[in-house]
N, C-alpha and C positions, 0 to 999 in steps of 0.2 A: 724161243727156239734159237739155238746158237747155229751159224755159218762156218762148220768146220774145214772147210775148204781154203779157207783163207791161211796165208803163209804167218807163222809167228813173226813179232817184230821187238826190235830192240830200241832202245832208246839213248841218245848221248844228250850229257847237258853239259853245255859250258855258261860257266858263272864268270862275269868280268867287270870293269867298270862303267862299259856304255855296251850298246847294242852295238857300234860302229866295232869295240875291240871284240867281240864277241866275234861278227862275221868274219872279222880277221882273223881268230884262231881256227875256226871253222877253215875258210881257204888254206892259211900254211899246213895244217895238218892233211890237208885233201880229201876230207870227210865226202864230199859230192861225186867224186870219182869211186869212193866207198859203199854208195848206194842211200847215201843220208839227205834226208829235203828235211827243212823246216817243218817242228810239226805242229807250232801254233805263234802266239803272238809273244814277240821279244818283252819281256817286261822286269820293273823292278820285284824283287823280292826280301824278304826277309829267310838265312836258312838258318835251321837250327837241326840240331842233334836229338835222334828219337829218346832222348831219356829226358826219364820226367824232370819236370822244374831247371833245363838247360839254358843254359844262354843264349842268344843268338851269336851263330857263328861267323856271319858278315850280314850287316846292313846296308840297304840301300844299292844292294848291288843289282846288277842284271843279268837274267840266266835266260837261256838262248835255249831250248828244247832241242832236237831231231830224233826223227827215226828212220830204220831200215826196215826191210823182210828178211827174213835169215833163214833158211834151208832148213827143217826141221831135224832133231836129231835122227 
């Protein structure tokens, strides 16, 4: 059974060097004043590109999750 009462939510992710430059872009851009919280554990990742056999696009980097609730259309 789905809870459709609940507000849809968007997601931002910033990828950086450290978890430390992450929070920082987080803060100058003002994302928390935006309605955005952490929305799980800062960690390293590897990203790549949805096409098969891609490269990875940054290694060893670290990508910072958030989400909002956004007003339904």
């Amino acid at each position: 059974m789905h809870d459709h009462s609940q507000a849809p939510v968007e997601y931002l992710t910033i990828i950086a060097a450290s978890a430390a430059e992450a929070m920082a872009q987080f803060a100058r851009r003002g994302l928390a004043a935006q309605g955005y919280a952490i929305a799980g554990q800062i960690g390293r990742h590897q990203i790549v590109r949805g096409d098969h056999g891609a490269e990875p696009l940054a290694e060893g980097m670290v990508a910072a999750t958030f989400r909002r609730s956004v007003d339904a259309p």
